[in-house]
C-alpha positions in Angstrom: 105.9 97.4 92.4 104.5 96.4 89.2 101.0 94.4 90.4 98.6 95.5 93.2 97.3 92.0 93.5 98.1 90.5 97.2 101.8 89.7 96.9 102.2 93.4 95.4 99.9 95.3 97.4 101.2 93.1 100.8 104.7 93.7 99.8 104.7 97.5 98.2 102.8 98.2 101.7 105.2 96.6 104.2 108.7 97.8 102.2 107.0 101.4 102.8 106.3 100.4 106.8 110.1 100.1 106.6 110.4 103.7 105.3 111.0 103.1 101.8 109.1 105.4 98.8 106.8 102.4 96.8 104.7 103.4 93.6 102.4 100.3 93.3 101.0 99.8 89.6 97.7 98.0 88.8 96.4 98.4 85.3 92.7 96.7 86.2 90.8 100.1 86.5 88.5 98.3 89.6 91.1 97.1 91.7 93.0 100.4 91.2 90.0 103.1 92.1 89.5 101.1 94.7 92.7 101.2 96.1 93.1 105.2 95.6 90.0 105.1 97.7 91.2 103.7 100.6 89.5 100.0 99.9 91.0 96.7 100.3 90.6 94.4 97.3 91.6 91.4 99.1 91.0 90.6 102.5 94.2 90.5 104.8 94.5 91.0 107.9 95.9 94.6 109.5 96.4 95.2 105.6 94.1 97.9 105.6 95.6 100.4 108.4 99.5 100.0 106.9 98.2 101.1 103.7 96.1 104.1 104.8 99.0 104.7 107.4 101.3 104.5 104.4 99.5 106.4 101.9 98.6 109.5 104.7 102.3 109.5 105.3 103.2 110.1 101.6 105.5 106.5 101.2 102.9 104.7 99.1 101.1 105.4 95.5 98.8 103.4 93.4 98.9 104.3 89.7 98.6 103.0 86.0 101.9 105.0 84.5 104.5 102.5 84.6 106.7 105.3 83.4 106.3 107.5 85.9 106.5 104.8 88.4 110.0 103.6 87.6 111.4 107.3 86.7 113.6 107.8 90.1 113.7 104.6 91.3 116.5 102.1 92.6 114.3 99.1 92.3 111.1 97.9 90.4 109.8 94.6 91.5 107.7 92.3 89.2 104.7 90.8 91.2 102.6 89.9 89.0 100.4 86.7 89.0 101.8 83.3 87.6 98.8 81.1 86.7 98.8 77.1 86.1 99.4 77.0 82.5 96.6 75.1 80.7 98.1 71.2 79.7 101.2 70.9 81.2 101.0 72.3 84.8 103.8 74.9 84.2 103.6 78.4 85.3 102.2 80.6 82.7 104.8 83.2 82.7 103.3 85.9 79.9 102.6 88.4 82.1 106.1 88.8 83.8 107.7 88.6 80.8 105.5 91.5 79.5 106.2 93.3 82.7 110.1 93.2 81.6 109.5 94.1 77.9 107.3 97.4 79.5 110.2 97.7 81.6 112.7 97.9 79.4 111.3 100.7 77.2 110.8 102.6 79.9 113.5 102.3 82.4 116.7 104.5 82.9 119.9 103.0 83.3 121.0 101.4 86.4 118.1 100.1 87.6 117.6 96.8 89.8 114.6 94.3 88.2 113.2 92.4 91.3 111.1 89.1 90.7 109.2 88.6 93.4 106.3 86.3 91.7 106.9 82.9 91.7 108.7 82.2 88.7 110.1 78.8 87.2 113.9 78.7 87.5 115.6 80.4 84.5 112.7 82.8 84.7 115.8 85.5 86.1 117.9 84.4 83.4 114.9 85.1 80.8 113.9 88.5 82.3 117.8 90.1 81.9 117.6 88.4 78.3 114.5 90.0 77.4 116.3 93.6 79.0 119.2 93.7 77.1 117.3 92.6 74.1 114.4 95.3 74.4 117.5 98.2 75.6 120.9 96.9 74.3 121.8 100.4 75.7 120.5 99.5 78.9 122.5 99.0 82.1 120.5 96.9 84.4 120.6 93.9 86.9 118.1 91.6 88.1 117.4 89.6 91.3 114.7 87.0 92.5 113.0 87.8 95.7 110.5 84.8 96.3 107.8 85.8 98.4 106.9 83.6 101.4 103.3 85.3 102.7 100.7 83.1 104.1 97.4 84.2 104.1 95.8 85.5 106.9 99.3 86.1 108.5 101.0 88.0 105.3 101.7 90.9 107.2 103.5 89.6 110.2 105.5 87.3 107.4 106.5 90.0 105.9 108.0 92.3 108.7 109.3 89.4 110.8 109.9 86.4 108.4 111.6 83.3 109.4 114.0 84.0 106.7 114.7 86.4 103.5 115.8 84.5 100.2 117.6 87.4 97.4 119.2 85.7 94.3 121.7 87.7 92.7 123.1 87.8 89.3 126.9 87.4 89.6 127.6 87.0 85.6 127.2 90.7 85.2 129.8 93.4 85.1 129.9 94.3 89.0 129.5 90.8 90.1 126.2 91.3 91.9 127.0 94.3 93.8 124.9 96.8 92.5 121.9 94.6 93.4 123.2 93.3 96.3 123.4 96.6 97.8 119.8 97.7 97.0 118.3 94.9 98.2 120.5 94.9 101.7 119.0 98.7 102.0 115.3 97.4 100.9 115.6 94.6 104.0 117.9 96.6 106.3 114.7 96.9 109.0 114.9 92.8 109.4 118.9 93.0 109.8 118.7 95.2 112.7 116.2 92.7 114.2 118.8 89.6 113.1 116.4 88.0 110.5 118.1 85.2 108.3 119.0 87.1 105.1 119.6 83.9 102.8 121.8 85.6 99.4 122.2 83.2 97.0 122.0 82.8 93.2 119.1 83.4 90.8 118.6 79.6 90.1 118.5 78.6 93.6 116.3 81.5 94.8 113.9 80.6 92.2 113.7 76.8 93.4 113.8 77.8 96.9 110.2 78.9 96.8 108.8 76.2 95.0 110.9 73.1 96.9 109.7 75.2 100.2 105.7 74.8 99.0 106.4 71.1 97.5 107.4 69.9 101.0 104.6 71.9 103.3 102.3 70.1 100.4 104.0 66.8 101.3 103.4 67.4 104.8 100.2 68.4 104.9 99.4 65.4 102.7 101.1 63.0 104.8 99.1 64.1 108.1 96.1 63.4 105.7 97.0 60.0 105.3 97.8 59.5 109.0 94.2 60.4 109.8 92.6 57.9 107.6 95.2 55.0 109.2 93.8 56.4 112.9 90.4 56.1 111.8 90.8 52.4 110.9 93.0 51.4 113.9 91.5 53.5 116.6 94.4 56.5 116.8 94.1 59.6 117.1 95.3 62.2 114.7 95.9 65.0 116.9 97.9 62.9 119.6 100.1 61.6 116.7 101.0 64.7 115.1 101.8 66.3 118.2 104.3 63.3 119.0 105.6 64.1 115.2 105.8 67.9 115.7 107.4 68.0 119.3 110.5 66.8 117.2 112.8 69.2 116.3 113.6 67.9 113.1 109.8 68.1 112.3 108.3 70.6 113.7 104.0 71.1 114.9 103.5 73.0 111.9 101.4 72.0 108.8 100.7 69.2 110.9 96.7 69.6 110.8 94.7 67.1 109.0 91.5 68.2 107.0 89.9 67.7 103.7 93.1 68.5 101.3 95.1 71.7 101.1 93.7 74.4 98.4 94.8 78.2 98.3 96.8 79.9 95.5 100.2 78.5 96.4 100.4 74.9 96.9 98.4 73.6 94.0 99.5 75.7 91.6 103.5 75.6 92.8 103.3 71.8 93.0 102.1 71.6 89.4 104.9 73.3 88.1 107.6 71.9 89.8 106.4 68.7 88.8 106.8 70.5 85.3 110.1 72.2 86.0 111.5 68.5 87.0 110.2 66.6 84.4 111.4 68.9 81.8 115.2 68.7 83.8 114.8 65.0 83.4 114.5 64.6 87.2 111.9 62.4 88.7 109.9 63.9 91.6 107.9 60.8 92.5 106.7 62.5 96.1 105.5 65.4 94.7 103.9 64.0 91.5 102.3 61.5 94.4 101.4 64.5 96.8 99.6 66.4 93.9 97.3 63.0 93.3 97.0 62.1 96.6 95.3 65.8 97.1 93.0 66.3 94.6 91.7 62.4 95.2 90.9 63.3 98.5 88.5 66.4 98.1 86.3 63.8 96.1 86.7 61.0 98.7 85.8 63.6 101.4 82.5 64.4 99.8 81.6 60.5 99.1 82.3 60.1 102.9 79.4 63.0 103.6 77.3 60.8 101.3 78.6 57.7 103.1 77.6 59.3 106.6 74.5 60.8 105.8 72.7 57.4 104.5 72.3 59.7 100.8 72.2 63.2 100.5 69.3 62.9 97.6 66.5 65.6 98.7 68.1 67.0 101.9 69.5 70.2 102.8 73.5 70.3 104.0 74.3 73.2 106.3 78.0 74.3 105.0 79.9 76.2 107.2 83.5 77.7 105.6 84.3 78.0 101.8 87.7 79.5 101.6 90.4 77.4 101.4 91.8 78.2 104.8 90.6 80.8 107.4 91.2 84.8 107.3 91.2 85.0 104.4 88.6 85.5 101.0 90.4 83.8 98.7 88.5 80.7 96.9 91.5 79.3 95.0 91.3 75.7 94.5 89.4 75.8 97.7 88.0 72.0 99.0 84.7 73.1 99.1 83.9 73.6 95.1 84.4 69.7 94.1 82.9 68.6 97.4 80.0 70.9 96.9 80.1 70.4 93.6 79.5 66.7 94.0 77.1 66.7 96.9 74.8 69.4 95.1 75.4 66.7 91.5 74.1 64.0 94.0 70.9 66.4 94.5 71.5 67.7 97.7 70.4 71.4 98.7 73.0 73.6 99.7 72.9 76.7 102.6 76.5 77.8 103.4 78.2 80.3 105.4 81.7 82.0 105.4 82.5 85.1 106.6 84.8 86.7 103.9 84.6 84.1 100.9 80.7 84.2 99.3 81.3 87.1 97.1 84.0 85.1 95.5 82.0 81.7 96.1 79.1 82.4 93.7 80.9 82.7 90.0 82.8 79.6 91.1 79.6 77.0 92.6 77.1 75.8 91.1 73.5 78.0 90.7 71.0 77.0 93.6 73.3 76.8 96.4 72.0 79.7 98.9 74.2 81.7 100.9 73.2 82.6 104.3 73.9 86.0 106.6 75.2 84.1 109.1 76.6 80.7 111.0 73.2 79.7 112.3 71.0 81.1 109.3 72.9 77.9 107.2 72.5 75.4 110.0 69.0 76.1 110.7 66.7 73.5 109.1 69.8 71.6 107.8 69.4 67.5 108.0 73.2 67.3 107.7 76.2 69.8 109.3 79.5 69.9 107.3 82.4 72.1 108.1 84.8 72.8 105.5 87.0 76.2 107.1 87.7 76.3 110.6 86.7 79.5 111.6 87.1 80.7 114.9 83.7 81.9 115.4 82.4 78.5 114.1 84.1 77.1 117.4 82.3 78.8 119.9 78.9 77.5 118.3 77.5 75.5 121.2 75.9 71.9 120.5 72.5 72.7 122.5 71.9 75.6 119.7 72.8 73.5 116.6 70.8 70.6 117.7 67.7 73.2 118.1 68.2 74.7 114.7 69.0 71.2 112.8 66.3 69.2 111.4 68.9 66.1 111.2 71.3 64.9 113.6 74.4 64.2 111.3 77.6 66.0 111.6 80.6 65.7 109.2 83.7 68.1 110.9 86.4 67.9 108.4 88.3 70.6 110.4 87.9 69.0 114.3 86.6 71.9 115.5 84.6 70.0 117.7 85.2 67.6 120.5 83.7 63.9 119.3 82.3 63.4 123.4 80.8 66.9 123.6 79.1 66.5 120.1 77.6 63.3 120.7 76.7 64.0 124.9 74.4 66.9 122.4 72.5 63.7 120.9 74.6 64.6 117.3 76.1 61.3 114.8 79.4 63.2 114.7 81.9 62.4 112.3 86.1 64.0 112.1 89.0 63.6 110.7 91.5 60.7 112.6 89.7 60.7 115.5 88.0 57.4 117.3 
């Protein structure tokens, strides 16, 4: 598993709960000493006993010899990252194809190359040119396995997914067999269990991935835009989307309205299938829509704080919740740095809370905000309230303690964590999302 970041370290972890030898290789010194010493670089989870589990049981290594890695094995899966590429909103692919080039000096003949990364489709096509180019001697095939891992439930994805997507090359000699039959071993666990095994070609695994983001984008958008209709014609958000999602053909999922999705996935996997179709020649007007739609929102969420509060000028805003969503540490494209951003630019002070994302928070908001030890440490003296991640230990807060420690009485929930009766019964000028 070339890539110990989280879909490498999630997925080399889980393939060797299933019994299978995995050699994970990380080439960033930190992340690897830590990992040979038991520590988690990312925070997922039940991630941490499957790997020590794993590693005590002699299926899983970390290392930095790609060589020694990849001598032995059936498989070597690509998973490393695939930043937005600065301009054009394509994924910056220089990493996996240096992974293949490495690969390809190294490797023995007859092995399988696995991208699971999220990779542009023709990016399988590319990695089996860039093979036979490096090694003409080289016999090889490649596959796509998209990875489908949500954050905070990554493990439980992984060993009972709603579905497994492999792309197979059929153009080479075998017609796909070779690979076919690795990868049936790999996932054999989830076939005994009757899990969706989806095998289909390289092309369409590839755009699997990135149509399946696009859409939970879309519908996470669209219950966004639901909320802001309830607000102005007296509906209520959740009652609606639960009359959506108890139709089949929708589903309750992704149905939760808040300030904007964020997280490493959607943003970046939007982008570049905007980019993907607009190089095919295809229009995607609902996705190009979705992506606007999003990042307007995370500024109009922190003019409505403004809006609510009276000002923010000289007075202290309690955060509670950075990361993007909850379990979980990650910080990417999170809503709270451009509503922070603009409330601490419209000279507001800043105390937040979260419990796994201030580490990350402080190289990516601006200098003076202060990050507190706890929930009521960052509400304490605050004149205004805002939630941004709903954590379940924010929900157990109750109203009579936050209206001792406020200064102010202003409250702006942009998870509904809250009930709007209770909160205001405690004396509080509560604000949600799509709620009356």
């Amino acid at each position: 598993m070339i890539g110990g970041g989280y879909v490498g370290l999630v997925s080399g972890a889980c393939f060797a709960e299933f019994g299978t030898d995995v050699a994970i290789v990380e080439t960033d010194a930190q992340k690897l000493s830590a990992l040979r010493e038991g520590r988690i670089p990312i925070y997922e989870p039940g991630l941490d006993a499957i790997v020590a589990g794993n590693v005590g049981a002699g299926r899983l290594s970390f290392g930095d010899d790609l060589k020694a890695a990849i001598d032995g094995a059936d498989a070597v899966f690509i998973a490393v990252g695939t930043p937005t590429r600065r301009g054009d909103g394509h994924a910056d692919l220089t990493y996996v194809y240096e992974a293949a080039r490495q690969i390809a000096r190294m490797a023995a003949t007859g092995l399988l190359v696995v991208t699971k990364s999220t990779v542009p489709v023709g990016t399988g096509r590319e990695v089996a040119r860039i093979l036979a180019e490096e090694r003409p001697d080289l016999t090889f095939s490649v596959a796509s396995n998209p990875e489908f891992l949500r954050e905070g439930n990554a493990i439980g994805d992984f060993m009972r997914p709603d579905r497994v997507i492999i792309g197979i090359d059929r153009d080479n000699g075998d017609d796909g067999a070779h690979a076919e039959r690795i990868m049936r071993a790999l996932y054999r666990p989830l076939y005994l269990i009757e899990t969706p095994i989806v095998m289909t070609g390289l092309e369409t695994a590839e755009l699997a991935k990135y149509a399946s983001n696009a859409f939970l984008a879309m519908k996470v958008t669209f219950i966004n835009e639901m909320a802001d209709l309830c607000e102005k014609v007296g509906a209520d958000v959740h009652d609606v989307a639960r009359g959506m999602g108890l139709d089949q053909r929708i589903g309750r999922r992704f149905l939760h309205a808040g300030p904007g999705y964020g997280g490493s996935c959607f943003p970046k996997d939007t982008r570049a299938l905007t980019a993907i179709a607009r190089d095919a020649g295809v229009p995607t007007r609902l996705i190009e829509a979705t992506v606007e739609i999003n990042e307007a929102r995370k500024q109009a969420m922190a003019e409505r704080i403004i809006a609510h509060a009276g000002g923010v000028h000289g007075k202290t805003i309690g955060v509670l919740g950075l990361t993007f969503k909850p379990d979980t540490d990650d910080m990417r494209e999170a809503s709270s740095l451009p509503i922070i951003a603009h409330l601490a630019a419209e000279g507001a002070s800043i105390r937040a809370f979260d419990p796994q994302g201030m580490a990350a928070a402080r190289s990516l908001l601006p200098r003076g905000v202060e990050y507190c030890d706890d929930a009521l440490s960052a509400i304490d003296g605050a004149d205004v309230l805002v939630v941004l991640t709903e954590w379940n230990e924010f929900r157990a807060l109750a109203p009579e303690r936050l209206r001792e420690l406020m200064r102010g009485t202003t409250i702006a929930d942009l998870r509904n964590i809250w009930s709007p009766e209770t909160m205001r019964a405690a004396g509080f000028d509560y604000r949600s999302i799509g709620r009356p």
